[in-house]
N, C-alpha and C positions, 0 to 999 in steps of 0.2 A: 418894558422897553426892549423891542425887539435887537435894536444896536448894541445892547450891554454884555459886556463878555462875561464870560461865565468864569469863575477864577478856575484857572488851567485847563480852560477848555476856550469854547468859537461862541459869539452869542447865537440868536438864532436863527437873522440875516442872514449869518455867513453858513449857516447849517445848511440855511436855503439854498442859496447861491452854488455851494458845492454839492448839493445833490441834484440840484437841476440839471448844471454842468454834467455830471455824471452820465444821465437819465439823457440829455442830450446828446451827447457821444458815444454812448450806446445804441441809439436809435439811427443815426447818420452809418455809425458801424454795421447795424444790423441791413442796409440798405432795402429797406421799408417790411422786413420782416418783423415780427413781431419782440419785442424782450419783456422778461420776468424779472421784475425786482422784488427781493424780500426784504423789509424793512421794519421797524418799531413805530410806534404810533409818532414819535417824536418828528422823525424825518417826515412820514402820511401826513399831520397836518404843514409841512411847512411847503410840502409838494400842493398839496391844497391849497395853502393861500397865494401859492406863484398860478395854480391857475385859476381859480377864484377870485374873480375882479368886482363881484358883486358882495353888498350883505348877506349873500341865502344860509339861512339856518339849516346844519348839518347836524346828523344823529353821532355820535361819539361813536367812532370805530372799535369794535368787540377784537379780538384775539384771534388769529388768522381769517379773520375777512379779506374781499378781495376788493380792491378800488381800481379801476381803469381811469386810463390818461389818453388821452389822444396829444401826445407829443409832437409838436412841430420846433423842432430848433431853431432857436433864435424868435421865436414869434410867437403868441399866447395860444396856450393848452387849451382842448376841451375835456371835461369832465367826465368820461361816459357812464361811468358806475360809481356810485361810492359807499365803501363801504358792507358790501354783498356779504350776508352770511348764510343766505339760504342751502350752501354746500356744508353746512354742520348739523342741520336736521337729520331725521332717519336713524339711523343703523347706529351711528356714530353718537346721538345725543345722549344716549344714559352712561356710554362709556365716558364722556365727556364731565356730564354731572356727578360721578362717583368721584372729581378729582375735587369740588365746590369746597 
């Protein structure tokens, strides 16, 4: 139930709600340049279901992937990436695996 509060915390409606708002005000602020949000998976899926209006089956975001929004304030998101981890291949993967 997404309406259920969390004892001393927001349920995670409200998690939505307040990060949209956020991501919204940032973007109006950025006056159509670009913003970087860093986030935990928790906040990523609840950004995803404010723009996700459809059932489409989504892969479980890995640990610094990257997911694009196309943010329009006040009016429904498109999706443009979700999820992207092909910038952790290469150079970076065995250092990465030594931490497994």
């Amino acid at each position: 139930d997404a309406t259920r509060l969390v004892t001393g915390g927001e349920s995670m409606e409200l998690v939505r709600l307040r990060a949209v708002a956020c991501l919204e005000e940032a973007c109006v602020a950025a006056q159509g340049g670009p913003v970087v949000a860093v986030t935990h998976g928790g906040v990523l899926g609840q950004l995803l279901r404010h723009a996700d209006i459809g059932t489409h089956a989504r892969h479980t975001p890995t640990n610094a992937c990257i997911s694009r929004f196309l943010v329009r304030p006040g009016r429904q998101w498109d999706i443009l990436s979700w999820a992207a981890a092909d910038h952790l291949s290469g150079d970076c993967a065995p250092v990465a695996a030594k931490y497994d």
